[in-house]
PDB file of N, CA, C and O in Angstrom:
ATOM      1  N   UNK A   1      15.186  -9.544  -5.791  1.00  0.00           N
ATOM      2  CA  UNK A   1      15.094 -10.771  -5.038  1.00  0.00           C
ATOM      3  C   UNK A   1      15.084 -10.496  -3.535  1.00  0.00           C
ATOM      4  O   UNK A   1      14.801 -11.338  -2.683  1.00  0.00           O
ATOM      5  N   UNK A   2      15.476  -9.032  -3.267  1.00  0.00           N
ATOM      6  CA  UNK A   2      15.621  -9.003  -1.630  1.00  0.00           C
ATOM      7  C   UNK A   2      14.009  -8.488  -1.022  1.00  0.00           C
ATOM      8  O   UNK A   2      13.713  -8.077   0.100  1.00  0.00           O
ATOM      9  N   UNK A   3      13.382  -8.637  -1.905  1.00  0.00           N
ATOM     10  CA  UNK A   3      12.345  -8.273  -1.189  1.00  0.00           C
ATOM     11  C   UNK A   3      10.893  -9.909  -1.296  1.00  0.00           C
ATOM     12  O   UNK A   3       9.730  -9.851  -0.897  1.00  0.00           O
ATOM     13  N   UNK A   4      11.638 -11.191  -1.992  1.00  0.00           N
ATOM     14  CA  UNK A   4      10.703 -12.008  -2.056  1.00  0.00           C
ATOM     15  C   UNK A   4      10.603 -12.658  -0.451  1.00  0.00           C
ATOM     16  O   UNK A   4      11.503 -13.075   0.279  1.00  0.00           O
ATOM     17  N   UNK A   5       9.228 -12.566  -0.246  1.00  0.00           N
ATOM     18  CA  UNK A   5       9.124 -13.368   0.603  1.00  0.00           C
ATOM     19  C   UNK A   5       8.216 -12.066   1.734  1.00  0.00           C
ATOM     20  O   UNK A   5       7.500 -12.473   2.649  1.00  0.00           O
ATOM     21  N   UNK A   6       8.393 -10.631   1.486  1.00  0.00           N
ATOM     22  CA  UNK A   6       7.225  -9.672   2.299  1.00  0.00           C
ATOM     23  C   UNK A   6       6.161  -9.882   2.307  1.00  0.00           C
ATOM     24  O   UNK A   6       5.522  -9.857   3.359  1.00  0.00           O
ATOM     25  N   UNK A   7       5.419 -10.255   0.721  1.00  0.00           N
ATOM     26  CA  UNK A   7       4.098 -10.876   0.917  1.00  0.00           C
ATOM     27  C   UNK A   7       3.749 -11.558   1.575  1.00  0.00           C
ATOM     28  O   UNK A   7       2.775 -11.228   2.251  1.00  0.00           O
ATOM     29  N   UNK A   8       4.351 -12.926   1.762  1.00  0.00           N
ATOM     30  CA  UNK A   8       3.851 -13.695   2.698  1.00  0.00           C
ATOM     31  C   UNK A   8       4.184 -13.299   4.450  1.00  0.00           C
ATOM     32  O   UNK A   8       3.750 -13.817   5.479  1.00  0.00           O
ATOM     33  N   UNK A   9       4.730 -12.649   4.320  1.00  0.00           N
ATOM     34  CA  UNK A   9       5.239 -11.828   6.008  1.00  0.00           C
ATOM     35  C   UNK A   9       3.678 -10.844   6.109  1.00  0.00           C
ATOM     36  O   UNK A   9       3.247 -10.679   7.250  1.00  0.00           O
ATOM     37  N   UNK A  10       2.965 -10.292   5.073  1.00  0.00           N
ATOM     38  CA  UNK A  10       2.112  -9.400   5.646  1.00  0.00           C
ATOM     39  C   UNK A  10       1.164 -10.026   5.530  1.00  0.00           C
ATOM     40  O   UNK A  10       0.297  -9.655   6.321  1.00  0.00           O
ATOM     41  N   UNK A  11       0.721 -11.251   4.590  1.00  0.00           N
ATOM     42  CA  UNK A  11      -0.365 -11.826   4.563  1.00  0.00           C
ATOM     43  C   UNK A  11      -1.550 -11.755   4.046  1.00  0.00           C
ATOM     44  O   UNK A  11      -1.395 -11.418   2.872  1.00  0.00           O
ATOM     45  N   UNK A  12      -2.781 -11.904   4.309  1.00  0.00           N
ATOM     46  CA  UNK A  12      -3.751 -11.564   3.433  1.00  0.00           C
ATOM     47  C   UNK A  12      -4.911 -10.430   4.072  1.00  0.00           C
ATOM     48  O   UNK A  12      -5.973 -10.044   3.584  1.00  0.00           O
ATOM     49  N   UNK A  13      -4.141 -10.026   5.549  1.00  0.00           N
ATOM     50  CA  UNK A  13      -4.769  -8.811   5.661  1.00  0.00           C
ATOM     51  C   UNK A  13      -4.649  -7.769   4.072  1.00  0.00           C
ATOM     52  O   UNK A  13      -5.562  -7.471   3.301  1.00  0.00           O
ATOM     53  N   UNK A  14      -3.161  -7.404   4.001  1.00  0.00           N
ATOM     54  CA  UNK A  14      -2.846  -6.749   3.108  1.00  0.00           C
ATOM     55  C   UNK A  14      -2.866  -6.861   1.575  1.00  0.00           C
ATOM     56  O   UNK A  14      -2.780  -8.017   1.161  1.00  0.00           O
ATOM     57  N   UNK A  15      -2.939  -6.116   0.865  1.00  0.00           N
ATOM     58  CA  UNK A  15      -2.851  -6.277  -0.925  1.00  0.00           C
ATOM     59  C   UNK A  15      -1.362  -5.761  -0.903  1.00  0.00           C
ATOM     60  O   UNK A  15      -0.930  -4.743  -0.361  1.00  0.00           O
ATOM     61  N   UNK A  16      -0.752  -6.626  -1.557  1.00  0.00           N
ATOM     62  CA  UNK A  16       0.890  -6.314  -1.582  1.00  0.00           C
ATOM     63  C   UNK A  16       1.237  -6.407  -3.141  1.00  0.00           C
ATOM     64  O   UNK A  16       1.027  -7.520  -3.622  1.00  0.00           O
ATOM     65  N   UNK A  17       1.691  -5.510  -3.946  1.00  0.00           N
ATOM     66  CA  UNK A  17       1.429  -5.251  -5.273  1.00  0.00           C
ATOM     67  C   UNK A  17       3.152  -4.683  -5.303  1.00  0.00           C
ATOM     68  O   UNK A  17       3.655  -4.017  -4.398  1.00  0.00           O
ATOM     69  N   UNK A  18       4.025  -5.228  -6.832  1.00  0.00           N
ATOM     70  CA  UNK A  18       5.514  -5.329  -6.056  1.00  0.00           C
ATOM     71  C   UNK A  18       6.121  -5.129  -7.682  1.00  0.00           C
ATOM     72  O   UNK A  18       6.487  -6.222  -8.112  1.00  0.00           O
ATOM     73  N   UNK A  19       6.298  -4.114  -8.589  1.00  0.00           N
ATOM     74  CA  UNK A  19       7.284  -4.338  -9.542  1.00  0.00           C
ATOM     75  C   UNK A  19       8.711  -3.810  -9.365  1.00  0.00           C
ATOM     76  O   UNK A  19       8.870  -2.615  -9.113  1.00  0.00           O
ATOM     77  N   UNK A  20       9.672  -4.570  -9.474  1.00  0.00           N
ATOM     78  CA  UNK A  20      11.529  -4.491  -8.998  1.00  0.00           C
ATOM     79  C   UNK A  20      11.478  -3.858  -7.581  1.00  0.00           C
ATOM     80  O   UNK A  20      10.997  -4.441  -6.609  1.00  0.00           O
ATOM     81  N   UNK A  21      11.933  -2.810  -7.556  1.00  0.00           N
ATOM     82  CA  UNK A  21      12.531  -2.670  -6.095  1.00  0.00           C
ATOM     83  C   UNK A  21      11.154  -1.637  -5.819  1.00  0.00           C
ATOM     84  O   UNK A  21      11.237  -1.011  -4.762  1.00  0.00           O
ATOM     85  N   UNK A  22      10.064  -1.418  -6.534  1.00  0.00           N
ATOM     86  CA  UNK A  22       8.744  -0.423  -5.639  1.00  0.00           C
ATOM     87  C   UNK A  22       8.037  -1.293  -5.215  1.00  0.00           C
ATOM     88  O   UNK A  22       8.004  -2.306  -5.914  1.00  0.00           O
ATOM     89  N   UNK A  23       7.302  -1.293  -4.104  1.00  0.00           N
ATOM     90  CA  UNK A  23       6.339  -2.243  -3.693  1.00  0.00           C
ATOM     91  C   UNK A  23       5.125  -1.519  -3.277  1.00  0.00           C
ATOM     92  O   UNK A  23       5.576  -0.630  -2.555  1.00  0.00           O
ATOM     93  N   UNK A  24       4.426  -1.447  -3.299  1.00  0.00           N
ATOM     94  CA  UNK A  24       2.629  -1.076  -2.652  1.00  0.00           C
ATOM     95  C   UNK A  24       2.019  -1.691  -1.963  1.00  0.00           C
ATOM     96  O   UNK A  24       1.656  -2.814  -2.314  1.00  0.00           O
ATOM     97  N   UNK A  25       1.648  -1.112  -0.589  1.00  0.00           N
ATOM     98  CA  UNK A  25       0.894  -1.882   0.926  1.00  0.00           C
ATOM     99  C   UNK A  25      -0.534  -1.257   0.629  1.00  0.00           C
ATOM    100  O   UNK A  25      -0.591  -0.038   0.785  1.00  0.00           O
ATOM    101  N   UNK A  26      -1.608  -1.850   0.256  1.00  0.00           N
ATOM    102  CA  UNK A  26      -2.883  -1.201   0.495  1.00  0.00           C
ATOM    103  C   UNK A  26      -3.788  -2.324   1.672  1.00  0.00           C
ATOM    104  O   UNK A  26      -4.086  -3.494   1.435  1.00  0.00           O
ATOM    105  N   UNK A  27      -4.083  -1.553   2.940  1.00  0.00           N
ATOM    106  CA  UNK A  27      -4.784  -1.945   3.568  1.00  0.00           C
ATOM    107  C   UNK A  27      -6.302  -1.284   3.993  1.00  0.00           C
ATOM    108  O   UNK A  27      -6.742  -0.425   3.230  1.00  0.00           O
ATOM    109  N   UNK A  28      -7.071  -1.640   5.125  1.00  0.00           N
ATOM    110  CA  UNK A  28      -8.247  -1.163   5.275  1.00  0.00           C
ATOM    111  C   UNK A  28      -8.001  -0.131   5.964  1.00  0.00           C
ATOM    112  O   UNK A  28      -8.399   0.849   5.334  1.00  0.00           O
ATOM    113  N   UNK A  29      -7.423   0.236   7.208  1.00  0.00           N
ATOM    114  CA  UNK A  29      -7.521   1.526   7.460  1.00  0.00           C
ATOM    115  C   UNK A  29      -5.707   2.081   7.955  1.00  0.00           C
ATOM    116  O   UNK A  29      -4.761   1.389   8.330  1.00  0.00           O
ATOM    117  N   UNK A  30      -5.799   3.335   7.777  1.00  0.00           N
ATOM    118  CA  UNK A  30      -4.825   3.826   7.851  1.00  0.00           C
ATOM    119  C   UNK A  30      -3.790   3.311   9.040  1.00  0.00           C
ATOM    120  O   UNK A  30      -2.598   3.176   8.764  1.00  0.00           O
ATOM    121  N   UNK A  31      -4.435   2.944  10.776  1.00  0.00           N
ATOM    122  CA  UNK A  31      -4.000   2.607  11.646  1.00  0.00           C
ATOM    123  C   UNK A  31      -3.372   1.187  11.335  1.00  0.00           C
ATOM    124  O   UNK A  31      -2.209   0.922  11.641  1.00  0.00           O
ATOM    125  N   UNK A  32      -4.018   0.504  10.855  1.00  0.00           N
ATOM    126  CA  UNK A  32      -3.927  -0.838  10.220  1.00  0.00           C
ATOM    127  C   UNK A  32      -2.190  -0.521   9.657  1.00  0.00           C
ATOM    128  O   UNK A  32      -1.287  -1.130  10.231  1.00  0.00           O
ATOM    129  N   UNK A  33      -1.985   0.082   8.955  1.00  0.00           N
ATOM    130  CA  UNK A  33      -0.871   0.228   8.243  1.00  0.00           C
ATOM    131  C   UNK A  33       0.137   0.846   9.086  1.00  0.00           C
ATOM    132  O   UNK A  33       1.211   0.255   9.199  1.00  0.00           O
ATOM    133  N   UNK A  34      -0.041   1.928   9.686  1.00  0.00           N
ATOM    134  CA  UNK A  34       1.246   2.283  10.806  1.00  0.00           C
ATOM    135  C   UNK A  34       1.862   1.073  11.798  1.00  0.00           C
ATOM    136  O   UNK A  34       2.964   0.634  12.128  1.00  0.00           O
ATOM    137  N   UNK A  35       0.203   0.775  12.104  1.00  0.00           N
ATOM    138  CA  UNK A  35       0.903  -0.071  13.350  1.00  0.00           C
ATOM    139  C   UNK A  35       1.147  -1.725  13.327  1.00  0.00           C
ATOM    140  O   UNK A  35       1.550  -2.344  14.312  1.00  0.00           O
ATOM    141  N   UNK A  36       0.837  -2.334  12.044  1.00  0.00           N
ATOM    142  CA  UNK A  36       0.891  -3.611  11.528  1.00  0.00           C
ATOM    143  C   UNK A  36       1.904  -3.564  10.110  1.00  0.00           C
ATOM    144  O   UNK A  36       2.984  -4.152  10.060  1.00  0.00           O
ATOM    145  N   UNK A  37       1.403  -2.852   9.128  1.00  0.00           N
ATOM    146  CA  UNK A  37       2.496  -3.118   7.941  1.00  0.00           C
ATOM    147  C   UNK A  37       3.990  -2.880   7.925  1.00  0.00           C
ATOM    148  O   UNK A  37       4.986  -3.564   7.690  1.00  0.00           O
ATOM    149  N   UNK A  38       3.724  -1.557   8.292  1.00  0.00           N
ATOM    150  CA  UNK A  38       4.907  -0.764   8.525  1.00  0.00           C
ATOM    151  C   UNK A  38       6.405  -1.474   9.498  1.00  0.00           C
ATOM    152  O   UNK A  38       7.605  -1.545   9.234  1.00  0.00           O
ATOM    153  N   UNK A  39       5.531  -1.918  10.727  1.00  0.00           N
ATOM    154  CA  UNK A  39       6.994  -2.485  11.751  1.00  0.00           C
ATOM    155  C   UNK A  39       7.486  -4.081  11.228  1.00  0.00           C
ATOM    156  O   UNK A  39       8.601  -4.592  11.330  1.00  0.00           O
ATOM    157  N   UNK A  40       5.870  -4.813  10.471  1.00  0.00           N
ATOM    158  CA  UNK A  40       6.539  -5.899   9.561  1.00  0.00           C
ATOM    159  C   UNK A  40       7.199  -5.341   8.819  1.00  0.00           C
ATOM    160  O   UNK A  40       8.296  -5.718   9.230  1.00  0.00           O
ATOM    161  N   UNK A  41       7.462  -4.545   7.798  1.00  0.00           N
ATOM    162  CA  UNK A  41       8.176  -4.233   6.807  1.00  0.00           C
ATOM    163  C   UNK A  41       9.349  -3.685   6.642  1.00  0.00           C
ATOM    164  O   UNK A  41      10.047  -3.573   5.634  1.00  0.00           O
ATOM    165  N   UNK A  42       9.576  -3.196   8.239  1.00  0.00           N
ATOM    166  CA  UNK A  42      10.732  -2.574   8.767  1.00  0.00           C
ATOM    167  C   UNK A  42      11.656  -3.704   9.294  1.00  0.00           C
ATOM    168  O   UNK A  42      12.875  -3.855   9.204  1.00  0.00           O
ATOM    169  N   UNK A  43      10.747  -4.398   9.836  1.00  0.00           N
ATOM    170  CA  UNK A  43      11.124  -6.280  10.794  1.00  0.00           C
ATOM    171  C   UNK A  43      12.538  -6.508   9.231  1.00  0.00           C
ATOM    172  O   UNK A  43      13.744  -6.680   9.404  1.00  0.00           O
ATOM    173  N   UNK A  44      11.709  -6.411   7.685  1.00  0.00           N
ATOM    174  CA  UNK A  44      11.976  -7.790   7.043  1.00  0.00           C
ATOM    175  C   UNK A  44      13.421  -7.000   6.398  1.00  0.00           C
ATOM    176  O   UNK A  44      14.353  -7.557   5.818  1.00  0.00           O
ATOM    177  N   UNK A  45      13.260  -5.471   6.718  1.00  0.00           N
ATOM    178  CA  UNK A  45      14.040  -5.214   5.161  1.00  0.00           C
ATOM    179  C   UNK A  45      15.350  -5.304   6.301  1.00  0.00           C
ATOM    180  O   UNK A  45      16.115  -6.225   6.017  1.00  0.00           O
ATOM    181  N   UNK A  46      15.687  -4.642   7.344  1.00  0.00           N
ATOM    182  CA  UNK A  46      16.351  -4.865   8.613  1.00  0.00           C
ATOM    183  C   UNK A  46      17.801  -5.953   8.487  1.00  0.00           C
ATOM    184  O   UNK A  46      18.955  -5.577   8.692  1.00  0.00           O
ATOM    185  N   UNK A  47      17.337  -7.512   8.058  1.00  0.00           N
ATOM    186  CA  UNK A  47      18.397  -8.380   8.183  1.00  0.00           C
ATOM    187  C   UNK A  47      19.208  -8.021   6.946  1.00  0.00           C
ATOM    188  O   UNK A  47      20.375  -8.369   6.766  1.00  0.00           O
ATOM    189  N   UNK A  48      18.397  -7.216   6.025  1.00  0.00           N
ATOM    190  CA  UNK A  48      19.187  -7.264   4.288  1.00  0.00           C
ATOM    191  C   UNK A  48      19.786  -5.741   3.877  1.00  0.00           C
ATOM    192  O   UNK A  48      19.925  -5.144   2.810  1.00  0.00           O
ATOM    193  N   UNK A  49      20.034  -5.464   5.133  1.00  0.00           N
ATOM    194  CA  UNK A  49      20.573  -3.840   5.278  1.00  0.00           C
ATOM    195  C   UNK A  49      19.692  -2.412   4.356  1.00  0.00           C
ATOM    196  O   UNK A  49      20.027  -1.398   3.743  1.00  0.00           O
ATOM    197  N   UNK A  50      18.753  -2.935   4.639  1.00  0.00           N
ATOM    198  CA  UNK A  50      17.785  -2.111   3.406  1.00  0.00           C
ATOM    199  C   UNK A  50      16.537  -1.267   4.462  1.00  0.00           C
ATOM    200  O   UNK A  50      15.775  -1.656   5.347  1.00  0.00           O
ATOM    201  N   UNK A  51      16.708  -0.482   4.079  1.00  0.00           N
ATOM    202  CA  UNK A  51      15.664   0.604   4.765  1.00  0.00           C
ATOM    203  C   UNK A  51      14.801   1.406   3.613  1.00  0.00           C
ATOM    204  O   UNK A  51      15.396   1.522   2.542  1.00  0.00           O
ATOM    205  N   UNK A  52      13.280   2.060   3.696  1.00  0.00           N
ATOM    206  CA  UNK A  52      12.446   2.504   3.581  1.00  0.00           C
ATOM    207  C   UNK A  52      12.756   4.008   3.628  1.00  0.00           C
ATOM    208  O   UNK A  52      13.203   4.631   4.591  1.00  0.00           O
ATOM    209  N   UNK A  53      12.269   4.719   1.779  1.00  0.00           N
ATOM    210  CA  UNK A  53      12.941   5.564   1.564  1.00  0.00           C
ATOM    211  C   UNK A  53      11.594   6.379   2.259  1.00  0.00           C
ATOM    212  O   UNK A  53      10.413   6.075   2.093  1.00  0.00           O
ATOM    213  N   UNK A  54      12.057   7.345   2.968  1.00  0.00           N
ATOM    214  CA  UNK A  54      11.014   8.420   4.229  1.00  0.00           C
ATOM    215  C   UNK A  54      10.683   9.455   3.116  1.00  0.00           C
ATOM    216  O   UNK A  54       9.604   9.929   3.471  1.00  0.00           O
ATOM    217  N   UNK A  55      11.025   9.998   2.052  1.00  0.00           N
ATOM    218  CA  UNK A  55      10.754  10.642   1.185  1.00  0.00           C
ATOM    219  C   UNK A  55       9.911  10.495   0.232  1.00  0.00           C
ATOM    220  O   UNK A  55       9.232  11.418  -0.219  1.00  0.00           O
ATOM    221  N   UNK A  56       9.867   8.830  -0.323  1.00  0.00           N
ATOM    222  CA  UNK A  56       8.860   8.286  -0.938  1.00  0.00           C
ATOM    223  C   UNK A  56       7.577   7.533  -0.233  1.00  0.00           C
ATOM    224  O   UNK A  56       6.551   7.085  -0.744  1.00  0.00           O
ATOM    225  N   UNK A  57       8.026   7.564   1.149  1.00  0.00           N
ATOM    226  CA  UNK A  57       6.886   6.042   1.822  1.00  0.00           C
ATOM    227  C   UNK A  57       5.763   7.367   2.121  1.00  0.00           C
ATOM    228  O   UNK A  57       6.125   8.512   2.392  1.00  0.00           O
ATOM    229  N   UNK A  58       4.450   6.945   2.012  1.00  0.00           N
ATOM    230  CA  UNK A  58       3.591   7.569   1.908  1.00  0.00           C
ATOM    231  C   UNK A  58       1.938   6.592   3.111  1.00  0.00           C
ATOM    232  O   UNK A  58       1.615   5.450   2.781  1.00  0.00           O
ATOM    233  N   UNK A  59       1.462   7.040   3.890  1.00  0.00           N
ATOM    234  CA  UNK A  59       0.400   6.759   4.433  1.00  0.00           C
ATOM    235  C   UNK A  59      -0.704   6.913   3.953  1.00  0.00           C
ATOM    236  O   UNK A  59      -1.117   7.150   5.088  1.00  0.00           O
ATOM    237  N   UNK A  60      -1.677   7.016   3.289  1.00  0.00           N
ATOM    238  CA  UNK A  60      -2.815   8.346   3.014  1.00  0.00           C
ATOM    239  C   UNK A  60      -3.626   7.340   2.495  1.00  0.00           C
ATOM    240  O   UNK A  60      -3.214   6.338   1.910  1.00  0.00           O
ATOM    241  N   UNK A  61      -5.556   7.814   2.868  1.00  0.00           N
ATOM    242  CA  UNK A  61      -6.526   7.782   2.337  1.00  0.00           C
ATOM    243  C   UNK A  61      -6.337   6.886   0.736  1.00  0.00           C
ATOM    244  O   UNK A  61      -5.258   7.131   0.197  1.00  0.00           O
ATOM    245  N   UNK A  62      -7.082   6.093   0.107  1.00  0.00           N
ATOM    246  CA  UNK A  62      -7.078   5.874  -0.780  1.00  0.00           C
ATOM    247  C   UNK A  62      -7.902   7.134  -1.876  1.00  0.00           C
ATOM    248  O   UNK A  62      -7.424   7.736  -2.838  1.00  0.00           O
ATOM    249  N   UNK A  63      -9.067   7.199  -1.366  1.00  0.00           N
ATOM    250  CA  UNK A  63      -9.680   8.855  -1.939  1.00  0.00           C
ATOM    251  C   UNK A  63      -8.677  10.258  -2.004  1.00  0.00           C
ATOM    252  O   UNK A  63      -8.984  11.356  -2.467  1.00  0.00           O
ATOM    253  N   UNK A  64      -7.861   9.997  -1.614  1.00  0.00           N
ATOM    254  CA  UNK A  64      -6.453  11.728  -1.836  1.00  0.00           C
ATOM    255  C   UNK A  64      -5.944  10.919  -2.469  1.00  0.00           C
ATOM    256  O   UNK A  64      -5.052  11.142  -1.650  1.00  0.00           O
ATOM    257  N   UNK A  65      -5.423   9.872  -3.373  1.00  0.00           N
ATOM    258  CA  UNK A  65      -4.918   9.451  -4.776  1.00  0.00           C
ATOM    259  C   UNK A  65      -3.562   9.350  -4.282  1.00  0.00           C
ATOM    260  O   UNK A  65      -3.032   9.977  -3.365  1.00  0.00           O
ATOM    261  N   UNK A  66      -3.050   8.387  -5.101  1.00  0.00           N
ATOM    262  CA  UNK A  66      -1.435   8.138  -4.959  1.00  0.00           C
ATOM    263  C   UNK A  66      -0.816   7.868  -6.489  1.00  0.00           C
ATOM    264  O   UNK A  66      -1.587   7.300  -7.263  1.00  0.00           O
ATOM    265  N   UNK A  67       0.357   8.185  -6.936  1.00  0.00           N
ATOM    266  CA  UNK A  67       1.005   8.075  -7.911  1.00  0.00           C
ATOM    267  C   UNK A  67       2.254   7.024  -7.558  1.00  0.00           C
ATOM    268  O   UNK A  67       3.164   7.256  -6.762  1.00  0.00           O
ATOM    269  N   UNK A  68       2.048   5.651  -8.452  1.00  0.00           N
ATOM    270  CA  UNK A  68       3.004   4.645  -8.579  1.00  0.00           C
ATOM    271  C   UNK A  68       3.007   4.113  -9.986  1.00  0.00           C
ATOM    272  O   UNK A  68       2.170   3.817 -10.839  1.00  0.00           O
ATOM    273  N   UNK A  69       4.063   4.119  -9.877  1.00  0.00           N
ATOM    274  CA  UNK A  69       4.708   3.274 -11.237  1.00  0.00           C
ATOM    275  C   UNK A  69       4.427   4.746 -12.471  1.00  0.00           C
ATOM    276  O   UNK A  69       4.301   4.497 -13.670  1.00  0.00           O
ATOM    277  N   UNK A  70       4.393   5.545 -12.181  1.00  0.00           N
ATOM    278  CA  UNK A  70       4.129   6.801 -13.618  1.00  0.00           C
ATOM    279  C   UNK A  70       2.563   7.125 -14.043  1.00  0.00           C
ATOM    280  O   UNK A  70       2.088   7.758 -14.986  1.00  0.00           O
ATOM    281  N   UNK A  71       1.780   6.187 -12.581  1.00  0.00           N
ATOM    282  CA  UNK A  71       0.432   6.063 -13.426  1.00  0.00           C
ATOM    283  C   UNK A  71      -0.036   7.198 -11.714  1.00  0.00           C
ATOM    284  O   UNK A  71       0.830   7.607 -10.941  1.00  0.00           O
ATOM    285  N   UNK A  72      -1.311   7.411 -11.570  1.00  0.00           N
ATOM    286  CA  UNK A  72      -2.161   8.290 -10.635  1.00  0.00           C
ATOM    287  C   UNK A  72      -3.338   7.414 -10.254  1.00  0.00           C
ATOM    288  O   UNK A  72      -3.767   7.199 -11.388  1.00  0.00           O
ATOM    289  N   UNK A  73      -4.011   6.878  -9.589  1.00  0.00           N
ATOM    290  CA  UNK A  73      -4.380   6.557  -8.832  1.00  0.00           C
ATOM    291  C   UNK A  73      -5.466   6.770  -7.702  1.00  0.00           C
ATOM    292  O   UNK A  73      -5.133   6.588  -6.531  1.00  0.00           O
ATOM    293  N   UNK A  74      -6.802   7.166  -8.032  1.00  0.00           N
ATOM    294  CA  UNK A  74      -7.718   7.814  -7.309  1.00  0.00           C
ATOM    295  C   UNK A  74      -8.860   7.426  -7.193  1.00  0.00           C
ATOM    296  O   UNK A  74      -9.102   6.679  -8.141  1.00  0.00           O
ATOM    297  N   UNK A  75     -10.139   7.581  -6.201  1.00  0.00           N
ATOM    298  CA  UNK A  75     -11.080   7.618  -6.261  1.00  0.00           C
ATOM    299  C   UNK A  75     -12.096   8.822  -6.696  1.00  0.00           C
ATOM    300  O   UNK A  75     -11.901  10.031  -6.569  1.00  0.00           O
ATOM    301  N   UNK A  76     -13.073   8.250  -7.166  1.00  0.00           N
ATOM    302  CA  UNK A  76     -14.102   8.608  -7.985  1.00  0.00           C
ATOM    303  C   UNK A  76     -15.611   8.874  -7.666  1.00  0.00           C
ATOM    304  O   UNK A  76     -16.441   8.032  -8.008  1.00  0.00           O
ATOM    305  N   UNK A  77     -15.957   9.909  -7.083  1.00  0.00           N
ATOM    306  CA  UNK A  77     -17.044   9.740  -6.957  1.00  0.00           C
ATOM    307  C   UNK A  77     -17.927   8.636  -7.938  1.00  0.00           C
ATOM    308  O   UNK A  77     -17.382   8.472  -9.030  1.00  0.00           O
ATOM    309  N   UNK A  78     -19.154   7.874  -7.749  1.00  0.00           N
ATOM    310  CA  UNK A  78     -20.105   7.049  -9.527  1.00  0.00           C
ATOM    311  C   UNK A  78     -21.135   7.434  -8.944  1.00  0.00           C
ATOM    312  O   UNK A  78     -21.432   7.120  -7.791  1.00  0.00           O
ATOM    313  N   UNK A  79     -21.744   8.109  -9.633  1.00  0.00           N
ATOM    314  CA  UNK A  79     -23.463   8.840  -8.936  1.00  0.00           C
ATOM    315  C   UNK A  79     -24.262   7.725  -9.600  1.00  0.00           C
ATOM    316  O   UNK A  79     -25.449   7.956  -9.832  1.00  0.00           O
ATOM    317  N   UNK A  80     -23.692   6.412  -9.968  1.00  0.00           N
ATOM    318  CA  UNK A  80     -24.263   5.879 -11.112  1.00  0.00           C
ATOM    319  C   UNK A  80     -24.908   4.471 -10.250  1.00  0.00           C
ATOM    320  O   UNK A  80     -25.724   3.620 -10.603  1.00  0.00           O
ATOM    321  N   UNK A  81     -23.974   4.705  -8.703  1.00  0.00           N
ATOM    322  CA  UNK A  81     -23.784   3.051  -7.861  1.00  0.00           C
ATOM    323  C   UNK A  81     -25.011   3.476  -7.310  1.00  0.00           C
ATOM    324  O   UNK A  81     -25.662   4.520  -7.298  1.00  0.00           O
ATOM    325  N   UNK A  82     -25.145   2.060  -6.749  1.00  0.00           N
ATOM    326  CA  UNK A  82     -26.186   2.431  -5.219  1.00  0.00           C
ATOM    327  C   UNK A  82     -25.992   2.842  -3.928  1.00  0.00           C
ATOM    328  O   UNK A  82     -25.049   2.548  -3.194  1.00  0.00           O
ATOM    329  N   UNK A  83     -27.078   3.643  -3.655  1.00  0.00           N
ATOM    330  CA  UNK A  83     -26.429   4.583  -2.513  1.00  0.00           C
ATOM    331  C   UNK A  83     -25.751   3.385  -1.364  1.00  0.00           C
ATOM    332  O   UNK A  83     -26.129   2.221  -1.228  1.00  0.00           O
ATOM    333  N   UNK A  84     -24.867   3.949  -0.768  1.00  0.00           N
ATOM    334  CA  UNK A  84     -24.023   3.345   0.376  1.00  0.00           C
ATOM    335  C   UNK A  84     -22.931   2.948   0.101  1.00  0.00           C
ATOM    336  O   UNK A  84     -22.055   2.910   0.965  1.00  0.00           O
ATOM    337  N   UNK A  85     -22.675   2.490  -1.373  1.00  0.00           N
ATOM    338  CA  UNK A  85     -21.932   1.758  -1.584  1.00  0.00           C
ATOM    339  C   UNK A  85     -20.597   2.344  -2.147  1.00  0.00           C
ATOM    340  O   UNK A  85     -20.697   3.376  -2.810  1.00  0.00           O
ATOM    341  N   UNK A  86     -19.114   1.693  -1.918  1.00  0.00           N
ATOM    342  CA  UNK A  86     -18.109   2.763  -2.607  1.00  0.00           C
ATOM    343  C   UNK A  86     -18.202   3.265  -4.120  1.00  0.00           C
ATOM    344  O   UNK A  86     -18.865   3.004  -5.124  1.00  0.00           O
ATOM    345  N   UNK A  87     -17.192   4.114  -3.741  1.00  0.00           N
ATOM    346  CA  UNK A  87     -17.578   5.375  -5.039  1.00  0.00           C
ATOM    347  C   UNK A  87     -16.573   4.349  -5.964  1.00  0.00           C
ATOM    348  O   UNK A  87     -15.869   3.387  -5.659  1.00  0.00           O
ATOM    349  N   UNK A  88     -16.803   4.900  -6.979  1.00  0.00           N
ATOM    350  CA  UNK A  88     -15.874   4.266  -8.427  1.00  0.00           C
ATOM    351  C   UNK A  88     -14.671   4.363  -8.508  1.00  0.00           C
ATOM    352  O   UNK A  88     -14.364   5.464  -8.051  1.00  0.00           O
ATOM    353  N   UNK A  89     -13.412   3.578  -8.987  1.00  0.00           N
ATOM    354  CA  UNK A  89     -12.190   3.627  -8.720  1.00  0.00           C
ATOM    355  C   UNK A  89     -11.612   3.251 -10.110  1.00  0.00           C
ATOM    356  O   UNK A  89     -11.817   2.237 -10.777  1.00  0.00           O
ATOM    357  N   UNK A  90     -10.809   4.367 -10.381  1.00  0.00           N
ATOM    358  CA  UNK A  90     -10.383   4.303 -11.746  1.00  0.00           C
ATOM    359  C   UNK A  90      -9.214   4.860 -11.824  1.00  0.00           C
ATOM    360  O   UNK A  90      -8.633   4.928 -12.907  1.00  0.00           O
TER     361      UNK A  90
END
């Protein structure tokens, strides 16, 4: 319950994806996230004595893959799309 109410603090720039106490920030670019998600998210947890574990919080590329919730997480090259367009995500 101490974390209802971040979504609507980051808004719809962000995809905010949240089971019990893990939560997931996916935005458009990496800067986007240091310098916008991050100091909101620091803003909210702040009044509820709760801080952001530095061991687990992670920045990175969506293409270098991330592991949440037990599952992996990556992009895909699809030689299958049309050119320009993003690669496959599975």
């Amino acid at each position: 319950m101490s974390l209802n109410g971040l979504q609507d603090l980051l808004g719809n720039k962000f995809l905010f994806v949240r089971y019990a106490d893990d939560f997931l920030v996916l935005g458009k670019t990496e800067q986007d996230l240091n310098e916008v998600a991050l100091p909101k998210i620091r803003e909210f947890l702040e009044p509820r004595n709760l801080r952001l574990n530095l061991e687990k919080t992670q920045i990175k590329e969506f293409s270098q893959g991330f592991d949440y919730l037990g599952f992996n997480f990556r992009e895909y090259p699809d030689f299958a799309r049309v050119k320009g367009t993003k690669q496959g995500i599975s």
